[in-house]
N, C-alpha and C positions, 0 to 999 in steps of 0.2 A: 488719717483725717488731718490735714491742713485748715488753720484757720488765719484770717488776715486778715489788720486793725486799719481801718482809713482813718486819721489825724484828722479830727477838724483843724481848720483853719480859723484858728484864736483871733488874726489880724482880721477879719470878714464878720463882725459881730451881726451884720442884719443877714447873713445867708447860714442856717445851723443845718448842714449837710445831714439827712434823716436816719436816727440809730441803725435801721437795717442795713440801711447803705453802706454805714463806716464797719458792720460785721460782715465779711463776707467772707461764708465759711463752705469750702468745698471738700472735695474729697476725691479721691483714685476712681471710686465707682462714679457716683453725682455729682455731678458739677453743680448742679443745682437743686437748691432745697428752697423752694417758694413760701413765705410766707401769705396765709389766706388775709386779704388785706383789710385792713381798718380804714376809714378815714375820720370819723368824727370821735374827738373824748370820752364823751358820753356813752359811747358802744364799748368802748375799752374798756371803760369801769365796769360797765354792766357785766361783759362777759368775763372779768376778771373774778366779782363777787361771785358771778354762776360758777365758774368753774369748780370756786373753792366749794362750794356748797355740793358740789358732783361730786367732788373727789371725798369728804365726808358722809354724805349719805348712800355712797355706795358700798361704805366698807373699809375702806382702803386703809393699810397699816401704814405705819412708818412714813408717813405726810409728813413730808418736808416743803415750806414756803419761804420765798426768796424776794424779797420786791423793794421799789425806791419807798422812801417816807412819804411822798403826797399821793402814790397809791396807793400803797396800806393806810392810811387815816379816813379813805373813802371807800371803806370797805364794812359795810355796817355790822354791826355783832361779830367782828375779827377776834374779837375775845371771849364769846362765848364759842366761837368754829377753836379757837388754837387748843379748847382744853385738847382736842380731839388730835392735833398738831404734836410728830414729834420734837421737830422746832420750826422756829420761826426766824429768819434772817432777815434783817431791817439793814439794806445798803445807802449808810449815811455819809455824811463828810465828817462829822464829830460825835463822838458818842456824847447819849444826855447824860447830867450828873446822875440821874434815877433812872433803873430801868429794870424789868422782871427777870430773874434768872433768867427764865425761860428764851430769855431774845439776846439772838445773837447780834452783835454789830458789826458792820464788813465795811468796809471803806471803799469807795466808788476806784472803778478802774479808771487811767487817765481819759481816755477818749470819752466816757460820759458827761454829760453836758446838762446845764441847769432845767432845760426843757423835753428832757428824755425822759421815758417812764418803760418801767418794764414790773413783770410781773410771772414767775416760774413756781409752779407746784410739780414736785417728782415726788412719785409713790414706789411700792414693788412691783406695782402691776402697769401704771399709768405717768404720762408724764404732760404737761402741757406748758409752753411757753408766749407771753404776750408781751410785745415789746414795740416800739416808736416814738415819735417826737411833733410836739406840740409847735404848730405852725406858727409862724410869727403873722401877726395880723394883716401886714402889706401883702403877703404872699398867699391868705387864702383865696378861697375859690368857694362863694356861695357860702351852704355849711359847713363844707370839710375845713374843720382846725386840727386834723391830727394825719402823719401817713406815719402809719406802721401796720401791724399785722399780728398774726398768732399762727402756731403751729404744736401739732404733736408729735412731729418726727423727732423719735427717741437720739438720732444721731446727733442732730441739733440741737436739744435740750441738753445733752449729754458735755457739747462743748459750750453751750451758757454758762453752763453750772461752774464750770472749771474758771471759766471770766467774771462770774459775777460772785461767785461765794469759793473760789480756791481754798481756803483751808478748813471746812464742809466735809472733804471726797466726798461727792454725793456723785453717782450716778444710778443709772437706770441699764440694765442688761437688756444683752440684743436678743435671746433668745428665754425658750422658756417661760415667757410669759403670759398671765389669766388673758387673751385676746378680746375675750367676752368683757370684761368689765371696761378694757381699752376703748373698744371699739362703742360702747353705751355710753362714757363718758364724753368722750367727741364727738360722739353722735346730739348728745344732747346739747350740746356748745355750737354745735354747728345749727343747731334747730333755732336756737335763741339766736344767734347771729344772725340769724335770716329774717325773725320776727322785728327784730330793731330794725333792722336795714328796710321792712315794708314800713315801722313811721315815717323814714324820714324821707330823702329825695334821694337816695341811692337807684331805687329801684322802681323810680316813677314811672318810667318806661314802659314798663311788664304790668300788664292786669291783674285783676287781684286772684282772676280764676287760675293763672299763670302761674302766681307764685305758689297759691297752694299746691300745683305741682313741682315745681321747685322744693317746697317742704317735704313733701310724697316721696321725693326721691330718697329720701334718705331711711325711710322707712319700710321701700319696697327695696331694697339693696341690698339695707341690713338682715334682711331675713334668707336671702338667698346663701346656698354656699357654695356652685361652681363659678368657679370666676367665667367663663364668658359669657351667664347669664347676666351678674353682676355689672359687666361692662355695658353688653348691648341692653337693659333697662337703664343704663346711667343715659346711654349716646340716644338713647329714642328719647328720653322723656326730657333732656335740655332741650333736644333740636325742637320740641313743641316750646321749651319757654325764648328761647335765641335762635327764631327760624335759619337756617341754613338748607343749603343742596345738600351738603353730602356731611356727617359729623360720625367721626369714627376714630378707634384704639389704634394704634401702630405700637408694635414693641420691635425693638431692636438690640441684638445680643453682642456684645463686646464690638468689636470694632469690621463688624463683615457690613458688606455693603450692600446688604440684602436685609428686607423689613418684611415684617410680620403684620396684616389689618386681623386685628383679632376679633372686630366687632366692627357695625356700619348702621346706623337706624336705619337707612333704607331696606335695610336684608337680614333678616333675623337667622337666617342658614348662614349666614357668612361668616366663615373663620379661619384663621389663618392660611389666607392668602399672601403670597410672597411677590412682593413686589419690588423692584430695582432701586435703591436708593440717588444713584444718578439722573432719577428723571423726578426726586424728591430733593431739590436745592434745599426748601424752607425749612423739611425735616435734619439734614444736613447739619447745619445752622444753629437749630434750636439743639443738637445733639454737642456740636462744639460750643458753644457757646453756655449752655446753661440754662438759657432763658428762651422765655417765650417770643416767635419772632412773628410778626404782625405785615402784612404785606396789603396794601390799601387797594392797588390796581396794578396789577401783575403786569400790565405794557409798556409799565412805569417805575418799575422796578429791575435792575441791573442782575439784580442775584436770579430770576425767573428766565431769564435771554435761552439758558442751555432749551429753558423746554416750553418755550413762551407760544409756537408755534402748535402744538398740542393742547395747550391751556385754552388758546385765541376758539381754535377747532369745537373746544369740549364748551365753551361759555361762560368760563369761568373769570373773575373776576380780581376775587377777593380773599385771602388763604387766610387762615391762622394756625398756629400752632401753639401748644402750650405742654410744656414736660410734667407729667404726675411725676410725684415721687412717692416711693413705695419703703413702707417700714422693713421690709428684706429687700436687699440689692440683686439679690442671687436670680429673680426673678428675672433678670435683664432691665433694658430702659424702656420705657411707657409712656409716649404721649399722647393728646388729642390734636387730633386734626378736623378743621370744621372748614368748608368755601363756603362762599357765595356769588352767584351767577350776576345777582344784582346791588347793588350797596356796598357797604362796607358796615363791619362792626364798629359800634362804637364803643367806647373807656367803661362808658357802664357795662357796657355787655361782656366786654374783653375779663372784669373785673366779676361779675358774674359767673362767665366759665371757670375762673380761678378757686372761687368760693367752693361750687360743688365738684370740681376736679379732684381738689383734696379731701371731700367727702366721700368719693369715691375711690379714693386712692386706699381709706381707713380699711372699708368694705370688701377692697379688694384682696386686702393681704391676709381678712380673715377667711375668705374665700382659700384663698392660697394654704393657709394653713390643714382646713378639710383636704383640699385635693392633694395635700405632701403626702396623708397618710397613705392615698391610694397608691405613691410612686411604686411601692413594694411591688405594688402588683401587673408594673410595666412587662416584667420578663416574661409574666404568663399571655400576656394580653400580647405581647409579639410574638410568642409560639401561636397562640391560636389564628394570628393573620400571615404567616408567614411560612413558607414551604421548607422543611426542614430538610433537605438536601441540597438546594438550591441557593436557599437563603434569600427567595426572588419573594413577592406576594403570593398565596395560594388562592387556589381560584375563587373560593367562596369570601374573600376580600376582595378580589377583582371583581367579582358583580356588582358588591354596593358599591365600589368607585365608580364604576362603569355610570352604574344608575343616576347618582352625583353631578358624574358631569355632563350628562345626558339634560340634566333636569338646567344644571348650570348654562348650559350653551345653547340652549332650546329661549331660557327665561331673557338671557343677555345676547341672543343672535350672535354667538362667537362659534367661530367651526370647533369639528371636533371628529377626528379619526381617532382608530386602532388600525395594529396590527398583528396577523396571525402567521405563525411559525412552526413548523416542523422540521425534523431532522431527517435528510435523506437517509433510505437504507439504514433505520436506526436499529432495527432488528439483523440483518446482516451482520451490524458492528458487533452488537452483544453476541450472533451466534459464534464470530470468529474469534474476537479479542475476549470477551468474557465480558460479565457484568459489571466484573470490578471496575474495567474501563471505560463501560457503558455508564457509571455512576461519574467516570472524572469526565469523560465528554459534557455530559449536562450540566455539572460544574462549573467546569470551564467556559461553556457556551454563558450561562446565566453569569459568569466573571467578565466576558467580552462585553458581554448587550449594557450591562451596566457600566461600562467604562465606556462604550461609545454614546449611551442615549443622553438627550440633554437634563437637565435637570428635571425640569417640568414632566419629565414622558413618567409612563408609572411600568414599571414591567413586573411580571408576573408568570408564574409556570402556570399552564392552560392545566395540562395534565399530563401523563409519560412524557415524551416526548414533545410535544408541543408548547409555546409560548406563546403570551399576546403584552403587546403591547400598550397603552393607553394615551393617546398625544393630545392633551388639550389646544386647545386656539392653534392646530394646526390644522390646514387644508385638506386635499387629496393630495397635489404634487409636493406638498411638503412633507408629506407622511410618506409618498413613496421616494422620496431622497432622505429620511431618518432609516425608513424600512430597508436601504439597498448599501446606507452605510452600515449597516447590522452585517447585514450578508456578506459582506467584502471583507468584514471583521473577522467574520467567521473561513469564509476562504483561502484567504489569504496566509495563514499561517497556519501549518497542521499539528496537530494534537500529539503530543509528546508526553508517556507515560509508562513507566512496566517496562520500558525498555522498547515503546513501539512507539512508531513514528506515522502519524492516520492520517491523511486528507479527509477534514469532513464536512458536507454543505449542507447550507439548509434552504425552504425554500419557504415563501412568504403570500402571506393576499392581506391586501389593505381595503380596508372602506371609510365613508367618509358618512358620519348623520347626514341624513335628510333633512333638512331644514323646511321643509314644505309641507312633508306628512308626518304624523303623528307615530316617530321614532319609539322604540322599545331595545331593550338591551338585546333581544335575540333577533331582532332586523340586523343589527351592526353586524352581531358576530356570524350570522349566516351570509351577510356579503361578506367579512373576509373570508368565511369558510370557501366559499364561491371560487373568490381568486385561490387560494392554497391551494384547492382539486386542479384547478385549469394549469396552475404553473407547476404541479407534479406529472399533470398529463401531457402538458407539455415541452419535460424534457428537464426540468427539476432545476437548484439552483438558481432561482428567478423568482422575482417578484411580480404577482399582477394585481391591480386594482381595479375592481367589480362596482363598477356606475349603475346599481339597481334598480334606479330610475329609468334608463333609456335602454340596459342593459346590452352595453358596450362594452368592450375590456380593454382597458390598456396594460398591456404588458413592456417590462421595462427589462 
């Protein structure tokens, strides 16, 4: 964890650059850790007294409180909460002549400034941090007299504590800890943050029947515990209070250039779908960067040019993107991504997304937590889809993909072939070389097919000898130029094992869904059953694909 102090600038007394600004603390994994934002005084204090009063009446041992003097003095009954208080740290510029054992004094780090106010409570189980600065009267806007923000990300509290109370050691551990009480606390700080924000004009914009879905969300989240339900009730129920076309999860793992939409309001079946990050500049961006990147009209924007032609195409307009951050890292990176065909977002809305992103993000990690327990049980759950010889898919996980993309390419008009394979003379092989080399052929065959097929294709052993393939958003003629670089793979080089050297081929039938009738997983695989019989009848090693419709063959 890297952290880095911005200097105000002492000579500039009417501009007081805003405390979050001048901390800006990254890290190896996040670059960025958002604060859910503040803008009015009033909401600061409020949710500062809430908080303390969450973190006392849930339990919580070993309360530790950190905060300037004119936020602890507006903090009502602060002495009857501290009995409850392991301590309390009051960061002043001079200690009082009088003061309760109990209260520590810390002396302000340099970069704090007479209009900063912050405010950190860390527990065993819970941590929360509130911090910003009081606008100078020339410079507000309307009611907002405050920008700063809060946050529970234990990383970030973790390196507060170290700035603002160093001879303390106070932290908060990354692992190991009650979720449940975590997750109730922020839960309820974010409920309060959202009732303040409907007094005032934050949130003028939004109906009132709106926001109570807005508050809804944090209660229908909380309860859930796989995360991509978690996700897709966060992305359906904003895109009802911050209309958008499309509002969805992208996670992306270390630095590949391939993303994950883990969720989409539009589509409650949709999960991880892998999508090219080259034709995602904005996510790009907001992954280097840190921050959330705001694009008003993509025609109009420089960074959009590589894929602005697709955008113009699809009617899009208006992108945003924003990075959750997530209390484990390990999970990879998580953002939202929301268009609009018409408009653009505005500050309140951008500001909006921010609030319940991080409420989602809480949700999400206890989510995370349930589904770790399940990891154990990854080995079994890939034996049971996976052909153990082969090491290819077995057939009865090949149906429900099948079905999948059936359903998928039927709903979204995206083509969608297979292909079917046999091995010529695969019984002649085993009567002469034996099984044992009838086991390395198959082998080998299922080691080619997957080092020629693209990413996208799914393969699988049909059964003995046979194979099929699965090619999403591929055609017919594109399935038979996958299907015949298979074959070539296969011919091309003979089978060496045991001390024997095999020519061996295979022969192929492709089909394509029907897009016009009402397609079933045994229509597909009976046309390429179709082509297989034809290209063994005639004359083997050959691929042909069975047009069931007009019931034409082309063979290749």
């Amino acid at each position: 964890m890297r952290i880095h102090i911005m200097r105000r600038d002492e000579d500039n007394k009417n501009a007081v650059t805003p405390l979050p600004e001048r901390i800006r603390i990254s890290s190896e994994r996040e670059k960025f850790i958002p604060l859910i934002p503040i803008n009015r005084l009033s909401i600061f204090n409020e949710l500062c007294k809430e908080s303390l009063k969450q973190f006392v009446w849930s339990g919580e041992k070993d309360t530790t409180v950190i905060g300037d003097v004119e936020t602890l003095g507006r903090i009502e009954g602060l002495g009857a909460l501290s009995e409850h208080l392991r301590s309390l740290i009051v960061v002043c510029d001079s200690s009082p002549a009088e003061h309760s054992p109990d209260i520590t004094i810390q002396p302000p780090p340099e970069f704090v400034c007479e209009q900063d106010r912050f405010f950190i409570v860390v527990s065993e189980n819970a941590t929360v941090a509130f911090l910003g600065t009081i606008i100078p009267e020339h410079q507000r806007r309307g009611e907002e007299d405050f920008i700063g923000g809060w946050t529970y990300h234990i990383t970030y509290t973790n390196e507060l504590l170290k700035l603002f109370a160093p001879s303390a050691n106070l932290s908060l551990p990354d692992k190991n800890i009650n979720l449940d009480n975590f997750a109730e606390i922020s839960s309820r700080i974010m409920s309060m943050h959202a009732e303040l924000m409907s007094e005032g004009t934050a949130l003028r914009e939004l109906e009132k029947n709106e926001l109570a879905i807005a508050l809804d969300i944090l209660k229908s989240i909380s309860g859930k515990r796989r995360a991509h339900d978690v996700l897709y009730i966060f992305v359906e129920k904003i895109s009802k209070i911050v209309p958008s076309d499309r509002c969805s999860i992208v996670r992306v793992w270390g630095q590949e250039e391939t993303a994950h939409v883990l969720a989409s309001h539009d589509d409650a079946q949709l999960y991880d779908v892998t999508i090219s990050l080259n034709k995602y500049p904005e996510i790009k961006k907001a992954l280097a960067t840190g921050d959330k990147v705001i694009i008003n009209d993509v025609r109009e924007d420089p960074l959009m040019l590589p894929c602005l032609d697709v955008l113009v195409k699809t009617g899009i307009r208006s992108i945003l993107v924003i990075p959750i951050v997530l209390y484990d890292p390990e999970v990879g990176s998580l953002l939202l991504r929301a268009v609009r065909k018409k408009g653009t977002f505005s500050r309140k809305e951008i500001s909006f997304f921010e609030i319940v992103t991080n409420a989602a993000a809480n949700a999400l990690e206890r989510a995370q937590l349930f589904e770790s327990v399940q990891q154990a049980n990854k080995a079994l759950e890939k034996l049971a889809v996976t052909d153990g010889l082969t090491e290819l898919y077995n057939h009865r996980y090949f149906r429900e993909r099948l079905e999948e993309e059936i359903l998928r390419a039927t709903r979204y008009k995206l083509p969608l072939s297979c292909a079917l394979f046999d091995i010529d003379d695969f019984k002649k092989c085993n009567d002469v070389h034996g099984h044992l080399f009838g086991d390395f052929v198959l082998k080998e065959i299922a080691k080619r097919m997957q080092q020629t097929i693209r990413r996208t294709d799914i393969p699988a052993r049909y059964g003995g000898e046979e194979f099929i393939i699965i090619m999403p958003q591929t055609d017919l003629k594109g399935a038979i130029t996958q299907a015949e670089r298979v074959r070539k793979a296969i011919e091309e080089k003979t089978f060496c094992s045991m001390g024997k050297d095999v020519k061996i081929t295979i022969s192929g039938g492709v089909a394509e869904l029907n897009q016009e009738d009402v397609a079933t997983i045994e229509d597909m695989i009976r046309t390429a059953d179709l082509g297989l019989y034809e290209a063994k009848r005639s004359g083997k090693n050959k691929i042909v694909a069975v047009q069931l419709k007009n019931q034409d063959n082309k063979d290749t």
